[in-house]
C-alpha positions as CSV (number, residue, x, y, z in Angstrom):
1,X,-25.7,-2.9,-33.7
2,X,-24.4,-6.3,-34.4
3,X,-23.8,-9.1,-31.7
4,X,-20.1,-9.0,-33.0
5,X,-20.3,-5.4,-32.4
6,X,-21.5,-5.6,-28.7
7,X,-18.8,-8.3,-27.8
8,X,-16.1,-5.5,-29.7
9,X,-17.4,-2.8,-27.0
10,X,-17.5,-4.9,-24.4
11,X,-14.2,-6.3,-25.3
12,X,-13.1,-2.5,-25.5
13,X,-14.5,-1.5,-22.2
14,X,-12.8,-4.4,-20.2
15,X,-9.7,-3.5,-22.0
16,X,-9.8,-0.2,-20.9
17,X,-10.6,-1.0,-17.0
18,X,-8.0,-4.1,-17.0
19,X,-5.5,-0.7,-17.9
20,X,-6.6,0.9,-14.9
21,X,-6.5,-1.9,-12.8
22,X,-3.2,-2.3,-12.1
23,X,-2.4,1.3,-11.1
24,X,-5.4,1.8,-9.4
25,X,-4.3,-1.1,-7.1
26,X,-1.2,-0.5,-6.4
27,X,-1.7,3.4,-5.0
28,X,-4.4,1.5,-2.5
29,X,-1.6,-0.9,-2.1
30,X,0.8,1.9,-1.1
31,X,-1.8,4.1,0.5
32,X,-2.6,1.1,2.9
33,X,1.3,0.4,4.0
34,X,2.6,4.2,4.1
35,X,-0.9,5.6,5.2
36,X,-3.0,3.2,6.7
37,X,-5.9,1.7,5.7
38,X,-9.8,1.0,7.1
39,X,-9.7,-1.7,4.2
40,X,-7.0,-4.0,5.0
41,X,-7.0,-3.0,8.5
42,X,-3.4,-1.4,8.1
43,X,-2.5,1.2,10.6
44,X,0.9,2.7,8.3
45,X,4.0,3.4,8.8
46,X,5.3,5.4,11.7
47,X,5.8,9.3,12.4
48,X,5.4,12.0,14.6
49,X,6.8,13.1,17.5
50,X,8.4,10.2,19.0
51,X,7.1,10.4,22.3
52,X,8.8,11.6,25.5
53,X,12.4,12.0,25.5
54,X,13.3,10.6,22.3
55,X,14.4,13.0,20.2
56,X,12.4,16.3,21.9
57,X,10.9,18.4,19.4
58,X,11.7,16.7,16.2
59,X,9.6,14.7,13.8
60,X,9.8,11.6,12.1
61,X,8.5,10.3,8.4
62,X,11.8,9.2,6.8
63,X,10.6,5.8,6.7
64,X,6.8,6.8,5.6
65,X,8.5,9.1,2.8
66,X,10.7,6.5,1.6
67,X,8.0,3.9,0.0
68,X,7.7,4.4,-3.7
69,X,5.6,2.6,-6.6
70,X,7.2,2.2,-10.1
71,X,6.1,-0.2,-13.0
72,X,9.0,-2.0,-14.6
73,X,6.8,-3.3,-17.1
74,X,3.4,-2.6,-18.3
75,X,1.5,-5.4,-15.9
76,X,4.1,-5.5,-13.2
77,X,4.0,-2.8,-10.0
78,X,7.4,-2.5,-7.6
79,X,6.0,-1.3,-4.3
80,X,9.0,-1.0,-1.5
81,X,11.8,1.0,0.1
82,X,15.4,1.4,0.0
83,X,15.7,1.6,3.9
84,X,17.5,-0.8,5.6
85,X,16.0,-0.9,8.7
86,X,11.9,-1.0,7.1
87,X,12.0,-4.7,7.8
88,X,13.1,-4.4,11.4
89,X,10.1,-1.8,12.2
90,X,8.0,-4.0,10.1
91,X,8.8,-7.5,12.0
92,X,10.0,-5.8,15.3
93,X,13.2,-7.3,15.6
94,X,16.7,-6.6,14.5
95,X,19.3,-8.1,12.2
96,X,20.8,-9.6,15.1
97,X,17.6,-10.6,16.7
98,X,17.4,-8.1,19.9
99,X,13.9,-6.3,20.1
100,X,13.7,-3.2,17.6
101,X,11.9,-0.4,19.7
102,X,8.9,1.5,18.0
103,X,8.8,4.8,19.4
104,X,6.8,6.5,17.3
105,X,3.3,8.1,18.3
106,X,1.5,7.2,14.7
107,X,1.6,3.7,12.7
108,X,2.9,0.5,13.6
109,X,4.3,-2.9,12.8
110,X,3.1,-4.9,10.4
111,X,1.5,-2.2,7.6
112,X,3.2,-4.5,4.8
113,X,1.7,-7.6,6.5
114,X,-1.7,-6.7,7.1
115,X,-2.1,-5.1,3.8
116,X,-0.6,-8.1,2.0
117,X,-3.4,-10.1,3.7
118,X,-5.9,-7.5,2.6
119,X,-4.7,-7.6,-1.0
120,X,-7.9,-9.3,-2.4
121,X,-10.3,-6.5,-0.7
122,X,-8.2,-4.2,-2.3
123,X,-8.3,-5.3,-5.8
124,X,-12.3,-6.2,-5.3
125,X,-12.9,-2.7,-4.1
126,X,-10.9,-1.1,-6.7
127,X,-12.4,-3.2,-9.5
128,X,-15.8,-2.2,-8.3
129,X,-14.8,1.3,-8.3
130,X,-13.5,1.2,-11.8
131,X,-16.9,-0.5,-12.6
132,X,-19.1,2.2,-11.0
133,X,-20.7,-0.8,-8.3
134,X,-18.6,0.4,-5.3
135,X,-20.8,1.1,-2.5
């Protein structure tokens, strides 16, 4: 095999795990908001039972079940929700500035945040997966 011919392989292989990349990051991206993450340090979004007399007997997720991931284009991802009121549990306030009450017994504030600030552990671990190094 030729020089040339090792730089086409090579060429061929980081082709193939540049593709993978993007998608790869952006379910850890999504996992670490809606889910949590050890990585980033995330702790997700909130559900469960929402804790004594609030709403007895029924369970949350609406919010956790309404982040989604689409691609627009093929080296663009869209993570987000529709839900008006994702920034207020994010941020703790609301539109009008009074204190927006968490009362859920899983997840917290921040999740979009914290794994923002995480992004670059995210994309190293994920390109070391990809790569076969991750520990």
């Amino acid at each position: 095999m030729s020089f040339a011919d090792d730089l086409t392989h090579f060429r061929a292989k980081l082709d193939t795990r540049v593709t993978h990349l993007l998608p790869a990051v952006a379910s850890a991206v999504h996992n670490s908001i809606v889910n949590g993450s050890e990585l980033t340090g995330s702790p997700g979004q909130p559900v469960g039972q929402y804790g004594p007399g609030y709403n007895v007997g029924e369970v949350g997720g609406t919010l956790k079940a309404s982040w989604t991931v689409r691609f627009p284009e093929k080296d663009t991802a869209e993570i987000g929700t529709t839900l008006v009121y994702a920034p207020h549990n994010e941020l703790g306030v609301t539109e009008d500035g009074r204190p927006y009450r968490q009362r859920s017994s899983v997840g917290g504030r921040f999740s979009v945040a914290i794994t923002r600030a995480g992004f670059d552990k995210i994309v190293e671990y994920e390109a070391k997966r990809l790569t076969g190094t991750a520990a």
